[in-house]
C-alpha positions in Angstrom: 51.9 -23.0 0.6 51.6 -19.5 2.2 52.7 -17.7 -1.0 50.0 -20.0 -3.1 46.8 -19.0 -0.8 48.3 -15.3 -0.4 48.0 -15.6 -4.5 44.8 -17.3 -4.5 43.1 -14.3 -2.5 45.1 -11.6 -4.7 43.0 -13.1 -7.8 39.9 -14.2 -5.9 40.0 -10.1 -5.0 40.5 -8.7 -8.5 36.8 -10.6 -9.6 34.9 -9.3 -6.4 33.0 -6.6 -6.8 33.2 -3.2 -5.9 32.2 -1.2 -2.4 28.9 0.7 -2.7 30.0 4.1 -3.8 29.7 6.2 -0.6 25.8 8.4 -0.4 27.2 12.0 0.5 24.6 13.9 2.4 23.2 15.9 -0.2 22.5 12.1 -2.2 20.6 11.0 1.4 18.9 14.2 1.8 17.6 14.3 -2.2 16.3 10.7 -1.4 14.8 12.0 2.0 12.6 14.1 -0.1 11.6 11.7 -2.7 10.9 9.0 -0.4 8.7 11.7 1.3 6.7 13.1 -2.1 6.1 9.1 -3.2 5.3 7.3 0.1 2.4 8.9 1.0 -1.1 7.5 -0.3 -3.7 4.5 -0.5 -2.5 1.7 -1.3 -4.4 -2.3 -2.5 -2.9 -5.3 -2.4 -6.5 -6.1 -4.2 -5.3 -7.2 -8.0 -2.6 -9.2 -6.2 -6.0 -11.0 -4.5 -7.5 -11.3 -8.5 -4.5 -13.2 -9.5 -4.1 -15.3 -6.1 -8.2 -16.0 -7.2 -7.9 -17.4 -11.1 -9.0 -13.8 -12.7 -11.6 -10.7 -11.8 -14.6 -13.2 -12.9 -13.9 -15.5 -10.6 -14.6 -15.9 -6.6 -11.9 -14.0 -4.7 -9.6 -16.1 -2.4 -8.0 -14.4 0.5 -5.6 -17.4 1.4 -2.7 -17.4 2.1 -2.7 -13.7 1.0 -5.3 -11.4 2.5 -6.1 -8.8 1.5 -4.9 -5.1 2.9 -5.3 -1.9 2.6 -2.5 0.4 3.7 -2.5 4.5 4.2 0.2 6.9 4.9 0.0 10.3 5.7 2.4 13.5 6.1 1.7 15.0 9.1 3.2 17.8 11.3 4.6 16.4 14.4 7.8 18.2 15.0 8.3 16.4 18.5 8.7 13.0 16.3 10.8 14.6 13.3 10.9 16.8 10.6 9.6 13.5 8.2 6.6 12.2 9.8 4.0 9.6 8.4 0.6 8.4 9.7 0.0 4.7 8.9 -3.2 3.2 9.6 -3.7 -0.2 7.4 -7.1 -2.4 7.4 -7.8 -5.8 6.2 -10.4 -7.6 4.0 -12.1 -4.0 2.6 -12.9 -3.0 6.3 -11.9 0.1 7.6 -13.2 -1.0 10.9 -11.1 -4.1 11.0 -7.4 -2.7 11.9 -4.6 -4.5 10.9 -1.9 -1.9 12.2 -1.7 2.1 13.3 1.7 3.9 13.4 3.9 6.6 13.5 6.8 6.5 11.3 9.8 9.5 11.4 12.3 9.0 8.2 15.5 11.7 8.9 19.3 10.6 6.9 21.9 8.1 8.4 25.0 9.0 7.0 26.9 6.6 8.7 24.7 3.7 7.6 24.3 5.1 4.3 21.0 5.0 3.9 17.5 6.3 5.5 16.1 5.5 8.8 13.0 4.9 10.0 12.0 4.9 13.3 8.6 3.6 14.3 6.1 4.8 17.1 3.5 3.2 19.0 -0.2 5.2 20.0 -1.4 5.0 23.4 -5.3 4.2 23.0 -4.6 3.9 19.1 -8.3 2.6 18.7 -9.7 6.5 19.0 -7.6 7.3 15.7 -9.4 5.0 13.6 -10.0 7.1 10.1 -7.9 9.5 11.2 -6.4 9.3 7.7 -9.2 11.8 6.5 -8.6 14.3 9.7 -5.1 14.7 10.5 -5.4 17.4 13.3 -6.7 14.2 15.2 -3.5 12.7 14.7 -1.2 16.0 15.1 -2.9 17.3 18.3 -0.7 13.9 19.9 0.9 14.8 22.7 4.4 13.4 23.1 3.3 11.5 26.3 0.7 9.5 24.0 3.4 7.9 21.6 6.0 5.4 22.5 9.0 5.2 20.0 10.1 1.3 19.0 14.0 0.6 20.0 16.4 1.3 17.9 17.2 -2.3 17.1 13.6 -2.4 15.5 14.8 0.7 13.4 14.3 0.4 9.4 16.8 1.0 6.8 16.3 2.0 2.8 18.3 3.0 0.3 18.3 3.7 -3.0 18.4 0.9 -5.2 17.0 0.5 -9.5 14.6 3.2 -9.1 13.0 2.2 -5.6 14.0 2.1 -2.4 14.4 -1.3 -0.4 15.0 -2.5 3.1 13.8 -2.8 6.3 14.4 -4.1 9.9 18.1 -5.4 10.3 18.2 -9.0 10.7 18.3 -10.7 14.5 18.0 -7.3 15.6 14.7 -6.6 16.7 14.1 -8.9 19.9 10.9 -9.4 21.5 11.0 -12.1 24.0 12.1 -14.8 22.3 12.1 -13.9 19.0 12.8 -11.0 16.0 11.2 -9.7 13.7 11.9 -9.7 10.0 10.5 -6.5 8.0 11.2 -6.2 4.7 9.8 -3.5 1.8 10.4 -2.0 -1.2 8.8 1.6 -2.0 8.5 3.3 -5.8 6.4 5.6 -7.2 3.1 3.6 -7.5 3.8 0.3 -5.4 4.6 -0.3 -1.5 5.5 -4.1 -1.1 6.5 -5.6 2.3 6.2 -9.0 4.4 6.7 -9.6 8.1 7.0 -12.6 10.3 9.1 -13.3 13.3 11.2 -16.4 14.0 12.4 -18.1 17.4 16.2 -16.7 18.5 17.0 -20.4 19.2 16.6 -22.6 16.0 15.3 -19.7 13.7 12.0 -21.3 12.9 9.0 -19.3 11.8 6.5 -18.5 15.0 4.6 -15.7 13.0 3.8 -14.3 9.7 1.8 -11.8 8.0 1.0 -14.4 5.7 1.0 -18.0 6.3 1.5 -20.6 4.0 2.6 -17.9 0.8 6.7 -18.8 1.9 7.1 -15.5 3.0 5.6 -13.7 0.1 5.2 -10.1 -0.1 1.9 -8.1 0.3 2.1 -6.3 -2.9 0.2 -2.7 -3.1 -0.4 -0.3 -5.4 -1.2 3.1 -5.1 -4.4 3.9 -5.5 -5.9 6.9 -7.9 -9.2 8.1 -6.4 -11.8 8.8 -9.1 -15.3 10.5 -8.7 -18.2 9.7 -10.4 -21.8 10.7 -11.4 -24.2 8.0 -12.2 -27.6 8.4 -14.2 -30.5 6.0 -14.9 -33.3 5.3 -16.9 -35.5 2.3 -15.8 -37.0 1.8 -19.3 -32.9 1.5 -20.6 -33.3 4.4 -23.0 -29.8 6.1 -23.0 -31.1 9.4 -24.4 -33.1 9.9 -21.3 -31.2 9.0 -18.2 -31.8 11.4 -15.1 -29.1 12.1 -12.7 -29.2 9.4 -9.2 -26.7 9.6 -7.7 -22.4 10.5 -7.3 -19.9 8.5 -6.1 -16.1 8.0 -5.3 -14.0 5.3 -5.2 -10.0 4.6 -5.8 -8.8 2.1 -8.7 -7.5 -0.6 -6.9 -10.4 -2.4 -6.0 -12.7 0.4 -4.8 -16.7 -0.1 -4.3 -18.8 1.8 -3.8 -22.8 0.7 -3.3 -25.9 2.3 -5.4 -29.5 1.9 -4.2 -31.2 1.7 -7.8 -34.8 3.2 -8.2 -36.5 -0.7 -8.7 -35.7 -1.9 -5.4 -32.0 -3.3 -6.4 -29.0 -3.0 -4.1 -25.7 -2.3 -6.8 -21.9 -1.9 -6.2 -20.0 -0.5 -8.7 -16.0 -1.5 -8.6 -13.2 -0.1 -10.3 -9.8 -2.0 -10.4 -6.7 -2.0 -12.3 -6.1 -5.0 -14.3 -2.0 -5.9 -15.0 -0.6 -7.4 -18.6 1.8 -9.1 -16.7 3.3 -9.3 -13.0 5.5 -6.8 -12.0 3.5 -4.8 -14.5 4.7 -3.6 -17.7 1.2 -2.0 -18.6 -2.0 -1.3 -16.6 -5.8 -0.4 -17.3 -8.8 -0.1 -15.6 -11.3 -2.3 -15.5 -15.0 -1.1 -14.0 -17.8 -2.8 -13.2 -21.2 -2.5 -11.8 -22.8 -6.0 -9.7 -25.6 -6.7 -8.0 -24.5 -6.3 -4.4 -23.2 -9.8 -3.2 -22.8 -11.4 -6.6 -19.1 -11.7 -7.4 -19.6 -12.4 -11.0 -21.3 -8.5 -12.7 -24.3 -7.5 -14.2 -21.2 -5.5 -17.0 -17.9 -4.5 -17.1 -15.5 -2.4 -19.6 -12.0 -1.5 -20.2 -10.5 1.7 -20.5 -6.6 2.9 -21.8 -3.7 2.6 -19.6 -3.4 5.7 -17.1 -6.9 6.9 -18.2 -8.4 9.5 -16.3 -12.1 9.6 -17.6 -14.2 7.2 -18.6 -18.3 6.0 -18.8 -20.3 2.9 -18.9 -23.6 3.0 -20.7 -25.9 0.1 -20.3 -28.8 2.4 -20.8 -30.5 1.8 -17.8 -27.5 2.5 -15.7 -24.9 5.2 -16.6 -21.6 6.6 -15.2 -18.9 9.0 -16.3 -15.8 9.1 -14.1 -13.1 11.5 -13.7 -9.5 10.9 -12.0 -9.2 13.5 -8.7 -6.3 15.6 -8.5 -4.9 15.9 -5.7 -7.6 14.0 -3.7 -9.3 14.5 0.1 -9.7 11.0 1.7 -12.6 10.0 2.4 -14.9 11.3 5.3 -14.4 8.9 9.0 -17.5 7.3 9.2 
């Protein structure tokens, strides 16, 4: 009997598969740096709302996704790390209404194999709000004003098909009585993650990000901030608008509000529109509405990737051009 399971696990071994090739430290430190030129950004959960919703015509639905909108920052804290990012996050299109402000240091674990990243807490965190656009507020932190999470609440990525996935080890990060279950994946133009926290007895579900979606994820996508110049011509002749007004606003849902010469309020929205989900191909899709009015007055599509485009109606006018290399928007 003892020969026959000693030659059961001999074959049972030659079909499992093989370790993880081993990261040396120069493959962790390359992936450091990556990790470090594609995290940071704006990012919009807000075409993940569109399909939640039926399509971009129809009423949006923010159950049981909501929607979020997430920004991280380099900054120069050397007390924290060498790798340092500024996360502030809002909900529902309101920079007022804060979903989550953090500190997060990235350095190499070459024993884990992978790259760790330790969060931080901000003493009076509520006097950093739009921060984002004026990162000396958040660098002139003293080290007395940030508490760093426990270790067991440390994340882990690596490297895997082109993105980097991970998060909080399972049953590790106790609070109370329960832990908390983080989980992301970070490419080059997305930042997906989900986050509840179950009960240490029976395992059962006592918070989530997003109830009722079975744990779904929060998908974002990196926004792509565009500026814009918008003319008029309240008799709709298109060979003699006059300049109203400029704009900005990023591709994932941005608005941004006109007040038109005969008395109407207008929001023009720019959002990029998937063929297929994840997607394959993306375009944008602008549109200008009466403020309020979920269905628009117009809309158009441009090419995937574009970086200039205009809508005529005549009356109403705008050409828009992709920013390079963008400043964030001014704090309120």
């Amino acid at each position: 009997m003892a020969i026959r399971i000693l030659a059961l696990i001999v074959a049972l071994a030659a079909f499992a598969p093989p370790p993880a090739a081993a990261q040396s430290r120069s493959d962790l430190d390359a992936q450091l740096a990556l990790l470090m030129d594609w995290w940071p950004g704006h990012y919009d959960n807000n075409e993940q709302i569109v399909r939640q919703s039926g399509g971009g015509l129809e009423k949006p639905v923010f159950e049981p996704i909501s929607r979020l909108h997430s920004i991280h920052k380099r900054v120069d804290l050397p007390a924290i790390g060498d790798n340092v990012l500024y996360i502030e996050e809002y909900k529902n299109n309101d920079p007022d209404e804060i979903y989550r402000i953090r500190l997060l240091s990235l350095t190499v674990d070459e024993a884990a194999g992978a790259l760790r990243g330790k969060l931080h807490a901000i003493k009076d965190w509520q006097r950093l709000i739009g921060a984002h656009a004026d990162l000396a507020r958040v660098e002139a932190l003293s080290p007395d004003q940030v508490t760093a999470f426990s270790d067991a609440c440390d994340i882990l990525l690596e490297f895997e098909g082109a993105q980097f996935r991970g998060g909080m080890v399972p049953e590790t990060c106790v609070v109370d009585d329960g832990w908390f279950q983080y989980e992301m994946t970070i490419g080059p133009k997305h930042y997906w993650f989900r986050d509840q926290r179950r009960a240490l007895d029976d395992g059962r579900v006592v918070w989530e990000l997003a109830p009722g979606s079975n744990y779904a994820f929060l998908e974002l996508t990196k926004a792509r901030w565009f500026s814009c110049t918008v003319n008029y011509n309240l008799d709709g002749d298109m060979t003699k608008t006059e300049f109203l007004t400029a704009i900005r606003l990023h591709d994932q849902g941005g608005e941004a509000p006109i007040a038109y010469p005969d008395g109407r309020d207008l929001t023009f929205i720019i959002h990029t529109r998937a063929f297929s989900s994840p997607p394959e191909r993306t375009y944008p899709l602008f549109r200008i509405h009466e403020t309020g009015n979920h269905v628009p007055i117009a809309y158009a599509y441009a090419v995937d990737d574009a970086e200039r485009f205009g809508l005529n109606l005549g009356w109403f006018y705008t050409l828009c051009r992709v920013e390079t290399d963008a400043p964030l928007p001014a704090a309120d």
